[in-house]
N, C-alpha and C positions, 0 to 999 in steps of 0.2 A: 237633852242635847248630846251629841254624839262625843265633847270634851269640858270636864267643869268649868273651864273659864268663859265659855259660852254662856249666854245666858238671855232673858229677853225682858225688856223695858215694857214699862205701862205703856209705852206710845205706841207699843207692838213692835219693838226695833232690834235687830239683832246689837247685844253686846260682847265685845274684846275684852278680857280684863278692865271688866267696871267703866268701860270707854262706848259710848252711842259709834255702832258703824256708820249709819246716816251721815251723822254730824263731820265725822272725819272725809266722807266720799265728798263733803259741801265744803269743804276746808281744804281739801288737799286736789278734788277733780279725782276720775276715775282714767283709767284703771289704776288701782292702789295697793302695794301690798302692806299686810299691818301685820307687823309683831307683837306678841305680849310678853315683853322683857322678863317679867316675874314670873311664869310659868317657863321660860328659861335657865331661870337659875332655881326655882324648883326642880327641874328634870336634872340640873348637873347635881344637885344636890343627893336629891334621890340614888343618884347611879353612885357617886363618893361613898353615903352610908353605907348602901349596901356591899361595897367592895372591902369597905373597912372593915365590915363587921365578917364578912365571910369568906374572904382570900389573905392570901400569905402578906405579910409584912412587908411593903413596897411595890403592891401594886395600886393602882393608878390606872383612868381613865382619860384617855386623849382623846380631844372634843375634833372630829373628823371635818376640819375645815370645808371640803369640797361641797358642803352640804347646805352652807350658807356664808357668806364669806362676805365680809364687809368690815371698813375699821371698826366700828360700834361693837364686834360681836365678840374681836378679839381682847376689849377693854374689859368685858363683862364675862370672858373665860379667865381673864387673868384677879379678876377680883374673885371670882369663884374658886380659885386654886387648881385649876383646869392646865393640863397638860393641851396640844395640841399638836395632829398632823397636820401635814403641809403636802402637797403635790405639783407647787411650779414654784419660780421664781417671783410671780405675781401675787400669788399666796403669802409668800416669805413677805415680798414687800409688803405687801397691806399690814402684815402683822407687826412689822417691826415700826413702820409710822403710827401703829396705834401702841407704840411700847413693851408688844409683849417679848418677853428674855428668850432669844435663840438656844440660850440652853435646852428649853422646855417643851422645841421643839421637835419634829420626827420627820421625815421629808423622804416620804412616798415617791412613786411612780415606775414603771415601767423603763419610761424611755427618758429618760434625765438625759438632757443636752447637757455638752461639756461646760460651755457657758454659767449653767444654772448651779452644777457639783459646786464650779471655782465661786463662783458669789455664794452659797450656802456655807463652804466653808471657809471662807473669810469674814462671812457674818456669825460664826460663834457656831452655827446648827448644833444640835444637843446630838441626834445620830442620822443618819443615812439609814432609810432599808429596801437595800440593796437588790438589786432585782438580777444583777446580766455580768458575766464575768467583766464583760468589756466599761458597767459602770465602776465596776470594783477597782480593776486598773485605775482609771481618772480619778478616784478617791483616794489612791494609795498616792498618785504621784502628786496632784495639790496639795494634800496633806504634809508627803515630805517636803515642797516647796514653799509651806508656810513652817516646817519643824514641828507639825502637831501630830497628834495620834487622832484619827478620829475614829468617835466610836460608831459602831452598824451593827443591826439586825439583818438576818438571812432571812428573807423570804422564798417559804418554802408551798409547794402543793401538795396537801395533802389526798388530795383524790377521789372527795367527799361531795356524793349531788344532792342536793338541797331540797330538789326539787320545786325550786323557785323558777322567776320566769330567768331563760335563758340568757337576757339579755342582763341580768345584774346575777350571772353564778361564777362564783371567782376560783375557786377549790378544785374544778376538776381538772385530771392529767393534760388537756392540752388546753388549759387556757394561757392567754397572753399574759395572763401575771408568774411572778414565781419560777421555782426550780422542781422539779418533781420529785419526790421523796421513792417513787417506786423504782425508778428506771437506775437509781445509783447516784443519778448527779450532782445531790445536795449534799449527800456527804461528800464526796472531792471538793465539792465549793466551799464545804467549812474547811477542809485542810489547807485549800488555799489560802484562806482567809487567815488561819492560821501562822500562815506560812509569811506573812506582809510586817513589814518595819512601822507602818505608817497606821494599820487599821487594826483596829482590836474589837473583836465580836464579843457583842454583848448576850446576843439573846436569839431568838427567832420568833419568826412572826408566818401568820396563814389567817386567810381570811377567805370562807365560804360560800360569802352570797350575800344578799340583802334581802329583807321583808322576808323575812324566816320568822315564822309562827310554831315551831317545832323545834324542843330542846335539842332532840336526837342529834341532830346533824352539829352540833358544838358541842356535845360530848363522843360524838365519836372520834372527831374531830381530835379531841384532849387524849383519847387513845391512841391515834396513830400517832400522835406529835410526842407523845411521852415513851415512846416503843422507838420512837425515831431516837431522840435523847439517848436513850441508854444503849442502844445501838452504834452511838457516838461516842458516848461515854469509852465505852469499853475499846474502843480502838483509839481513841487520841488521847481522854482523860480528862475533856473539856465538858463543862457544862455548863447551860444557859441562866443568868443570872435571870433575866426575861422571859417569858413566850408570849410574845403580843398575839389574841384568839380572832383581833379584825373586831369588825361590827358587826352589823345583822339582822339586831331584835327588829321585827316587824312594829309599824304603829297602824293603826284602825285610823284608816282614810274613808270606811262607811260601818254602819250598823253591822253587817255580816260579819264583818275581821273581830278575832277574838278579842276579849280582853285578856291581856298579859301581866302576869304576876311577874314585872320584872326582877324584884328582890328575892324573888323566889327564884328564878332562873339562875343566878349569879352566885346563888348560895349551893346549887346543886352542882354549877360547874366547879367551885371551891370543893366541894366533897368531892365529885369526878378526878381531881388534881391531884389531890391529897392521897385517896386509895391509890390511882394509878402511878404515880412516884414512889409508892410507898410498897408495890408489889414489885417494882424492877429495883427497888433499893438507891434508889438516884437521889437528889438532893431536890426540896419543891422548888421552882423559880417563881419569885413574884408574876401577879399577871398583869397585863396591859390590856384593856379593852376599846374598842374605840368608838363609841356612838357620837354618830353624827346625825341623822332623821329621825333619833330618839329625842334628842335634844332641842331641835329649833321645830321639825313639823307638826305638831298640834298646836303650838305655839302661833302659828301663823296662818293669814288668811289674804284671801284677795277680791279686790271689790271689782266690778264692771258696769257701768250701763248698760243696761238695754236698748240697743238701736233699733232694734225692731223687730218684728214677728211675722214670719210667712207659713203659713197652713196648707197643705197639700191635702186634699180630703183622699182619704186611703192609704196616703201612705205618709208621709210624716209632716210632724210641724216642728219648725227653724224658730230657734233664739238665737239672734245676732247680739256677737256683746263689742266693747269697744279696745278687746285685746284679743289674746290667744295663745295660739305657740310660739310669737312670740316671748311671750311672757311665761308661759310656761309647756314646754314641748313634750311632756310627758306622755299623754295620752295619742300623741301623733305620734309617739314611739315606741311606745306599746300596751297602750289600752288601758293606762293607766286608770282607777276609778276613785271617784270623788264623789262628797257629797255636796249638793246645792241648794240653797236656799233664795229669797227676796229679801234683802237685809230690810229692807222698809216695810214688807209685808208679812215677819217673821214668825207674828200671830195666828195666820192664816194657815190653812188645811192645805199641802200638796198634792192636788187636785190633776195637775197638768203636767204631762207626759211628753219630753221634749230634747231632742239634738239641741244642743249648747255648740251656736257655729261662729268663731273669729271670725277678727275682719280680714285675714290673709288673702290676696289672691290665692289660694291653693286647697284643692277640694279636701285635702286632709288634714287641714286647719280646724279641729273639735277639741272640744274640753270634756266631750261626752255623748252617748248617746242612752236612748231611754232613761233620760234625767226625771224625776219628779220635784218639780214646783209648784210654787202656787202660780195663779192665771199671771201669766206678765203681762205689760204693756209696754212701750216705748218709755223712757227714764227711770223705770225698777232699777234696783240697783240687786245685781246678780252677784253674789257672793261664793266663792270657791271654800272649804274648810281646808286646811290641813293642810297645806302649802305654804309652810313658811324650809322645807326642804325641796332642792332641787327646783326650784322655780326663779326666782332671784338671780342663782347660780347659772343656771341654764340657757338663761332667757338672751335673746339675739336680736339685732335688728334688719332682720329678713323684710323685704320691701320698705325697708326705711322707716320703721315704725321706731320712734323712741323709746326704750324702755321706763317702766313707771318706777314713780318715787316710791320708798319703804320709808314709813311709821313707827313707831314706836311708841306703847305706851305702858305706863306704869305708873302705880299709886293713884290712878284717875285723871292722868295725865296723858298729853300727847305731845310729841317732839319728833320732827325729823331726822331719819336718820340717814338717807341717800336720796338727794334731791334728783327730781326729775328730769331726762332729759330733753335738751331743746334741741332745734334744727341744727342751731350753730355746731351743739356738740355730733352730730352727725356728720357735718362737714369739715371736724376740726382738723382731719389729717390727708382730704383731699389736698393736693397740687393742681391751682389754678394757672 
C-alpha cells in the first residue's frame, strides 16, 4: 500500500490505522473524511527527533496550521510539544478554544487586517511575521497601546525557483509573500524594524514552495539567507536568534512520488547551516521548520459512494461520487494527483480506467482523470489516499453542498471529530 498505516482486512476491506473503512462509511454515511491520530503524532515526532539530533540548540518545528485546522488537531500539537503557525484570526480562534498557549504561536500572512494584528496581540501571540511595512506600523502601535514589546520575524524572498508547480512557489522575486533580499528592501526593513519602541526582531523567515521533492532548493535557500545575515550583520550588528526555512518537504500522494529520507534532509540542512555560518564567521541561529502536509496528509483519507457509472465507448467512462471540490478542490486547481481505490473492494485487481466526476454542477468538478480502479458499481465506496492536507481546510459549500464529517481514529477506535453539516447550518447566517 502506498502508506503503512494502510493496510487490507480478510473481508478484502481497506484499513485506517487498524480501523475497517467500510464500517466507519456505515457508521458515519459518506462522503467522510478520516484521520489516523497516531500516525499524526508519529510524523510530529519523527520531524522533533530529527531536528533535535541535527540543528542547533532551540530549534523547533511549527505544525503549519493552514493544512488542517480543527480544535482536535491543535489538542494533539499541544500534547506533542508542537509549536504552531497561524494565518487568520479564525486560526488563532480555533486554537485558543482548544487551549493551545499563544505564546507558541507565529501568525503568518500577507495581508493581516488591522482588526486581526489588535486581537493577536491582545491574545498573548508568541510573534508576528511580518510581511508589508504598513503591517509593521499596526504592530508597533498596538503593541505600544498595550505597553508590550512584541516580538517578529522578517519575511524575506530569497529568489529561489523550486520548480514546483507555480501555484504553490513562494521564494521567487516577485511573489506576493515577503520582502526581496535582491532589490535592497529587506535590509532597510530590518533597520526599520530596528528602529521601533514597541517591536523587537527575532529572526527571519523565507519559504520556497511546497511538494519539493529536491534538497537543492532549501539549501540554497540556506546560502542566500546566511550571505543575507552577515550582510546585516556587518552594517547594523544585529543577528537572528531564528531563520524560520518555511515548509516544503513533498509527501507521495501516488506510487511515482519518491520516497523521502526526511531525517536525512533535515540533518544535511543542519550541516548546510553550520558550514555556511561558519564561513562568514556569524553566529548559527536556531532553526524553525514548519511542516504542515508532512504532518496530517498521509494520515488521512476520504471516502465517497458511488452514485454511478456512465461509459462512453471511445472515449471515457465517468465515476460519479457523492462529493468533490467541494470537499476537496485540489485537483480542479491544479491537477492535483491522488491515488484511488474500492475501500469494499480493496482485494481486487485495478482493472478500470476512469474520470472520478463530483456531484458539482460544474464541468471542472474532478478528483481525477485516468484513475485506475477496480470495476465499480453504484454503492462502492470510492476512497481518496492522502488527503488528510488541504481538503478539510479547503473545502466550500459551492451549490449548497454540506461539508462532510472528519473521524478519527486510534488505538482501534473511532470518534468524531467535526460533526457533519446540516441544512440548518447552511442557513444559519441567512436574514429571512
Amino acid at each position: 500500500m502506498l502508506h503503512s498505516n494502510l493496510t487490507i482486512n480478510n473481508a478484502g476491506h481497506l484499513m485506517l490505522g487498524g480501523v475497517d473503512v467500510v464500517e466507519l462509511a456505515v457508521k458515519y454515511g459518506t462522503p467522510l473524511y478520516v484521520m489516523d491520530e497516531q500516525r499524526i503524532r508519529e510524523n510530529c515526532r519523527l520531524y522533533k527527533k530529527a531536528m533535535r539530533e541535527h540543528l542547533p540548540h532551540g530549534s523547533k518545528p511549527l505544525y503549519a496550521s493552514k493544512a488542517l485546522c480543527y480544535a482536535g488537531i491543535f489538542k494533539v500539537m499541544k500534547e506533542e510539544g508542537m509549536a504552531v503557525d497561524i494565518v487568520s484570526a479564525g486560526e488563532l480562534y480555533t486554537a485558543l478554544r482548544a487551549q493551545f498557549p499563544a505564546e507558541n504561536m507565529y501568525f503568518h500572512g500577507n495581508s493581516k487586517p488591522d482588526s486581526e494584528i489588535e486581537y493577536a496581540i491582545n491574545a498573548g501571540v508568541g510573534h508576528f511575521v511580518v510581511d508589508s511595512m504598513e503591517e509593521l506600523e499596526k504592530i508597533d502601535m498596538h503593541a505600544g497601546r498595550k505597553r508590550a514589546i512584541q516580538k517578529v520575524l522578517l519575511r524575506v524572498t530569497p529568489n529561489i525557483d523550486t520548480h514546483t508547480h507555480k501555484k504553490i512557489a513562494t521564494g521567487t522575486i516577485d511573489c506576493k509573500f515577503g520582502t526581496p533580499i535582491e532589490t535592497g528592501q529587506a535590509e532597510e526593513f530590518i533597520k526599520t524594524i530596528l528602529s521601533k519602541k514597541n517591536v523587537r526582531i527575532d529572526g527571519l523567515h523565507c519559504h520556497v514552495g511546497s511538494q519539493i521533492f529536491d534538497e537543492q532548493p532549501f539549501c540554497q535557500a540556506l546560502e542566500v539567507m546566511v550571505d543575507f545575515i552577515a550582510q546585516v550583520y556587518s552594517k547594523t550588528g544585529w543577528t537572528p536568534e531564528y531563520l524560520d526555512m518555511g515548509g516544503g518537504f513533498g509527501v507521495r500522494y501516488t506510487e511515482e512520488d519518491p520516497v523521502l529520507d526526511y531525517g536525512g534532509w533535515i540533518a544535511k540542512i543542519g550541516e548546510k547551516l553550520k558550514e555556511a555560518c561558519a564561513e562568514k564567521g556569524i553566529p548559527v541561529p536556531a532553526l524553525l521548520l514548519e511542516p504542515g502536509r508532512f504532518i496530517v496528509a498521509d494520515a488521512g483519507i476520504t471516502i465517497y459512494s458511488v452514485t454511478g457509472v456512465k461509459e462512453i465507448p471511445g472515449h471515457a467512462s465517468y465515476v460519479a461520487v457523492d462529493g468533490g471540490m467541494t470537499d476537496n478542490p485540489r485537483y480542479a486547481l491544479y491537477e492535483a494527483k491522488y491515488t484511488m481505490l474500492l475501500a469494499n473492494k480493496a482485494k481486487k485487481p485495478k482493472t478500470y480506467t476512469c474520470t472520478v466526476a463530483g456531484r458539482c454542477c460544474e464541468s471542472g468538478d474532478l478528483l481525477g482523470e485516468n484513475i485506475a480502479i477496480q470495476k465499480p458499481v453504484k454503492g462502492d465506496l470510492l476512497t481518496v489516499l492522502t488527503t488528510g492536507a488541504y481538503n478539510y481546510s479547503m473545502a466550500s459549500n459551492y451549490n449548497r453542498v454540506p461539508r462532510p464529517a472528519m473521524v478519527a481514529v486510534k488505538d482501534g477506535r473511532d470518534f468524531l471529530a467535526v460533526r457533519r453539516e446540516s441544512y440548518e447550518d447552511l442557513i444559519a447566517l441567512d436574514t429571512l
